[in-house]
N, C-alpha and C positions, 0 to 999 in steps of 0.2 A: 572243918575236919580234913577236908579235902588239901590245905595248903597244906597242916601238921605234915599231912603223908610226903606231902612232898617237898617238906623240909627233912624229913628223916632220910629221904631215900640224896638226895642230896648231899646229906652229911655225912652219909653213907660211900657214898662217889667220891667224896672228896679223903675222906679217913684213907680209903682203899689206893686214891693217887697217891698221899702224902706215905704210903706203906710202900710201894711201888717206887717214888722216889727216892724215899730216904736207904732203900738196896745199894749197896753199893757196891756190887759186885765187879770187878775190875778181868778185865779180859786181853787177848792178844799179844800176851809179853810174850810168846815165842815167834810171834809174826816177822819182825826185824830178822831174829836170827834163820828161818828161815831163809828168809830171801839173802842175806848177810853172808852165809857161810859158803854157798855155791856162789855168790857174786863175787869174790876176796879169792877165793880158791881156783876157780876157772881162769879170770884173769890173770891169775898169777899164774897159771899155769901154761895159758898164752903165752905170757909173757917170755917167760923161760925154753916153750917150743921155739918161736920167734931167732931169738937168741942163739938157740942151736940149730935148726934149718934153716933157717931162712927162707921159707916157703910161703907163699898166700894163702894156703889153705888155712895157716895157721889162725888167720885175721877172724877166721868162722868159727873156731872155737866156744865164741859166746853166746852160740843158739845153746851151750847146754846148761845155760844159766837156766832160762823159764824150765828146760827139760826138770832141773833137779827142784826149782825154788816155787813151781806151781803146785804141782802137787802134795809138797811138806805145805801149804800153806794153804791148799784144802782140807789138808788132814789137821792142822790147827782150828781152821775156824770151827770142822765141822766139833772136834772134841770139846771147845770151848764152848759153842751153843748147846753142846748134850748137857755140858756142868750149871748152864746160868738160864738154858729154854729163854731168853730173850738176848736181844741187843739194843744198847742203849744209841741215842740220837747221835752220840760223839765216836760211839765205834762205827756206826753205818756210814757218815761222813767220809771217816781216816780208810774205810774198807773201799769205799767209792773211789775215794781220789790216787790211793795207792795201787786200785783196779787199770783207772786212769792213768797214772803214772807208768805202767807196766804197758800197757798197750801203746802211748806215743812213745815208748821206749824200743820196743821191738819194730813201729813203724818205721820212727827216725835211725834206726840202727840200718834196716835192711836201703832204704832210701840212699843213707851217706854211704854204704860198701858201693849199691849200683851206680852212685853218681861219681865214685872214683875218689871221695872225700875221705875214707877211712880215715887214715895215716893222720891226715891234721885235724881233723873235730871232732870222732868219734869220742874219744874218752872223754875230753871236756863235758863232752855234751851229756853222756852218762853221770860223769860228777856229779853237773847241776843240777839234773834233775836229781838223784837220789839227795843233796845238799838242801833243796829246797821240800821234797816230801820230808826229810826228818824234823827239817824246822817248822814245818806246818803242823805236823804230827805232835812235838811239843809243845807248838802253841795250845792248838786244840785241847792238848792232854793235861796243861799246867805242869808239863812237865818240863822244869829247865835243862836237865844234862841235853837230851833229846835237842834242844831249841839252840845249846851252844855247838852242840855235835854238827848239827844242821848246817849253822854258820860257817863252823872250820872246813867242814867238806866242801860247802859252796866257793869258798875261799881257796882252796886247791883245786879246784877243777879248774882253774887258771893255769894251774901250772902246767899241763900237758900241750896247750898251745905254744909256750918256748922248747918243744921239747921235737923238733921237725928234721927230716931228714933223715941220716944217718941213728939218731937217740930216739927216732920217734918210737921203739918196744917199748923203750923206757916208762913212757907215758900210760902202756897198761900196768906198770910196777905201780906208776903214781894211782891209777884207778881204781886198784885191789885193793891200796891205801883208805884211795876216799871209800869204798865199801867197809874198813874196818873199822875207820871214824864215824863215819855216819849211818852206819846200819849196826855194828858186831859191837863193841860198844855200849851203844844208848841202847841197844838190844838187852845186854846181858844185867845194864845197871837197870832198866825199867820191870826185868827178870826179876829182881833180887829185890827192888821197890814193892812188885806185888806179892813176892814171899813175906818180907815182913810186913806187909798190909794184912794178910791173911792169918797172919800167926797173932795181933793185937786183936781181932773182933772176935 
């Protein structure tokens, strides 16, 4: 009698997982545009101070990426946990390593100003990383725009290393770029992905 029960309770465990997993609740499509829209904007804005002063102050400008892009992006996740009260295995992952990503982002940033590198690696070095988080982010997601967005922007963060000397503003022109390919973009199609996800179940 004893096993009966604990085959019922069992199958019980297992209904409740298979109910559990078969959710498909789909989360974070404002995450991208978050960080995307102050990252495209600031730098472009840089860019265009640069241009017209020619000042070093200008080069700090980018502290007010995290200023504007942390907090829309607390205010994302926390809205999206009120709507779904869980997260799945693949959001905790992308929420980690985009954590991650943000923090040797601001390390490596404040590092190359102090060590006198701005001017030739900074942007690059911004590209990459946001090039290689959107392409993870896709993989992870099975999401391809995301995974080719990823690619192109890794692929232009090259370009700001020819870009030395006298053109080097230039290079945060090219930057705002890679933020609009690989964040503002795969932001707005993975947007409209989960709109019409929501609107078929």
């Amino acid at each position: 009698m004893s096993w009966l029960m604990e085959y019922q309770e069992l199958e019980i465990i297992r209904k409740m997982r298979a109910e559990v997993m078969s959710r498909k609740d789909v989360t974070g499509e404002n995450l991208f545009l978050s960080w995307g829209y102050p990252t495209a904007v600031i730098l472009f804005l840089e860019f265009l101070a640069l241009i017209v002063w020619h000042e070093n102050w200008c080069t700090w400008l980018w502290v007010g990426i995290p200023l504007f892009g942390a907090p829309l992006m607390a205010y994302f996740l926390k809205k999206d946990y009120e709507r779904t009260r869980r997260r799945t295995l693949d959001e905790n992952v992308i929420l980690v390593m985009w954590i991650f990503i943000g923090g040797i982002s601001a390390v490596g940033s404040v590092s190359i100003g102090l060590a006198g590198l701005f001017e030739q690696c900074y942007c690059a070095y911004q590209g990459l990383l946001i090039g290689i988080g959107c392409f993870m982010t896709g993989i992870i997601l099975k999401f391809r725009p995301k995974t080719i967005c990823g690619i192109i922007a890794s692929l232009l963060s090259i370009v700001p290393l020819f870009l030395q000397g006298d053109l080097w503003p230039w290079q945060l022109f090219v930057a705002s770029l890679i933020a609009v390919v690989g964040l503002i973009i795969p932001g707005h199609l993975f947007k409209q992905f989960v709109r019409n996800y929501y609107e078929t179940i």
